[in-house]
C-alpha positions in Angstrom: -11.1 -16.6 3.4 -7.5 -17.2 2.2 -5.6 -13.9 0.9 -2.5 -15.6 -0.4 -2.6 -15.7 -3.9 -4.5 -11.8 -4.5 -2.6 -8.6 -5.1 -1.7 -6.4 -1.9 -1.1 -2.5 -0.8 2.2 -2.0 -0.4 4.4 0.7 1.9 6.8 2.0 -0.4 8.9 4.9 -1.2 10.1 6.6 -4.4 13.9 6.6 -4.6 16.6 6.7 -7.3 19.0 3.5 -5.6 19.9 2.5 -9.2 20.2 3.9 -12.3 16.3 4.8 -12.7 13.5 6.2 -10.2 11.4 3.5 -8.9 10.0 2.4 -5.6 11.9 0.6 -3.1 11.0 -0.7 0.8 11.5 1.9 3.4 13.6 -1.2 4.9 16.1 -0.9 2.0 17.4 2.1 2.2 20.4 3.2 4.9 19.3 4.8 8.2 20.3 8.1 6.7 18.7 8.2 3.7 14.9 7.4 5.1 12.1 9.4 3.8 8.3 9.2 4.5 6.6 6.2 2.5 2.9 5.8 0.7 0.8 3.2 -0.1 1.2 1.9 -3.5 -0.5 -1.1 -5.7 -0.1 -3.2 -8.2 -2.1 -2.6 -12.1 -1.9 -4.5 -15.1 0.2 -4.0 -17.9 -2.7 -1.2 -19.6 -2.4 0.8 -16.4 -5.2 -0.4 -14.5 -6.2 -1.6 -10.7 -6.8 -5.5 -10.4 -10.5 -5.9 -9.3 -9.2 -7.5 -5.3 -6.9 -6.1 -3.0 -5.4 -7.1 0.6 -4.6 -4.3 2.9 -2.7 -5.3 6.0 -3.6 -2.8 9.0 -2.0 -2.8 12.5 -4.5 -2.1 15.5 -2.7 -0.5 18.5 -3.8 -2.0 21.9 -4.4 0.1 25.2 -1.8 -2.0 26.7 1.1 -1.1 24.3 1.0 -3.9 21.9 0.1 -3.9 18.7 -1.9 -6.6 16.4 -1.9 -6.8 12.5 -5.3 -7.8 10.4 -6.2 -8.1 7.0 -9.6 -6.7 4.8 -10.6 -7.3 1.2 -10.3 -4.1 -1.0 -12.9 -4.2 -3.8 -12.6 -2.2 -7.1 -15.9 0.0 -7.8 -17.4 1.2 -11.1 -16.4 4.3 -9.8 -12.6 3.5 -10.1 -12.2 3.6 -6.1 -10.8 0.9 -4.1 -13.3 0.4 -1.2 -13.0 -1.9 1.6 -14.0 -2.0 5.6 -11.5 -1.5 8.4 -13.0 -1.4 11.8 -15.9 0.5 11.9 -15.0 2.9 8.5 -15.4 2.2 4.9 -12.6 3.6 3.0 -11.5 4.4 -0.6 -8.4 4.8 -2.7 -7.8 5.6 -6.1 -4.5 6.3 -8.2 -2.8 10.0 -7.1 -3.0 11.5 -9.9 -0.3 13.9 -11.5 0.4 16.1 -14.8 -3.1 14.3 -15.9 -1.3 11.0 -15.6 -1.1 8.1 -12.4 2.3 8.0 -10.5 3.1 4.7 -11.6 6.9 3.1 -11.1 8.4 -0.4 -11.3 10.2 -1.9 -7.9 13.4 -1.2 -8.3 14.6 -2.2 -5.2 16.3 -6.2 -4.0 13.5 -7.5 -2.6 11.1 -10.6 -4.0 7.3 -10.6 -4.1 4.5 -11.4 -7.1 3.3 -8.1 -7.1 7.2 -6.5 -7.9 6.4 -8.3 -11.7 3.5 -5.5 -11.9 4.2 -1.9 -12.3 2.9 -0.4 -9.4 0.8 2.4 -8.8 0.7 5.5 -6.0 -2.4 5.8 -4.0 -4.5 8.3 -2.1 -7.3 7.9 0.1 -10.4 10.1 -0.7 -10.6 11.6 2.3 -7.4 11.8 4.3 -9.6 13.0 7.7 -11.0 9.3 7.2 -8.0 8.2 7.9 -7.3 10.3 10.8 -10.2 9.1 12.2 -9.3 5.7 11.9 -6.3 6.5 14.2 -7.8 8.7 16.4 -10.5 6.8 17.0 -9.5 3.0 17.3 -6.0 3.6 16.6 -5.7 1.6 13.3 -3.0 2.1 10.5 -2.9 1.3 7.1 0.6 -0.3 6.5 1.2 -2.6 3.8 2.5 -6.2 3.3 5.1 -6.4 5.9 8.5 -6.6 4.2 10.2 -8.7 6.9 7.7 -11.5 6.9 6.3 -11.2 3.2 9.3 -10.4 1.0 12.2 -12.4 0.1 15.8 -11.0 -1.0 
């Protein structure tokens, strides 16, 4: 299956580098001004998830190195994201806020299809999922790489 043309997650932070709050790469922002990122997706212009996403994970091997796959990310009538890395199923869904999704434009220098969509802050359902995930086959969720997939 090709991913190239479908939306992605994407490891972002929420910064003020210009005039307005927005998010921006991690890889953006000066050495002292780094602060913890979150995963964050596109949505159309009402506000809502696209119905496929790619998620980019990195699998830590026993021997130091690392290796980076992709999985499919599904939208559900529930309104959750669900897709299958390594052994665990697992879902996302807009953080919500004030009644209202965190949703911000890309404000930052970088290029990529999804920057044209506002994008929107995500949360797992169950954050000890995730932990699991690590603990157990030492998987991360990180993103579309922003060396490799992003242009300036």
């Amino acid at each position: 299956m090709t991913y190239q043309s479908m939306h992605q997650f994407h490891y972002m932070t929420l910064s003020g580098l210009k005039t307005n709050k927005g998010w921006v790469s991690p890889a953006e922002l000066p050495a002292n001004l780094q602060q913890i990122g979150t995963l964050v997706a596109p949505v159309d212009v009402d506000g809502n998830l696209f119905d496929e996403y790619i998620v980019t994970f990195i699998k830590e091997n026993n021997v130091g190195n690392s290796s980076e796959d992709k999985s499919l990310f599904t939208l559900q009538p529930s309104g959750y994201l669900k897709g299958n890395i390594g052994s665990a199923f697992l879902k996302f869904g807009p953080l919500v806020r004030h009644g209202k999704p965190v949703i911000y434009q890309y404000v930052g220098n970088f290029m990529h299809p999804d920057f044209f969509w506002m994008l929107v802050e995500l949360e797992p359902v169950s954050e000890e999922q995730m932990d699991d995930l690590y603990d157990r086959e030492k998987i991360i969720i990180a993103g579309c790489d922003p060396l490799s997939a992003y242009t300036s």
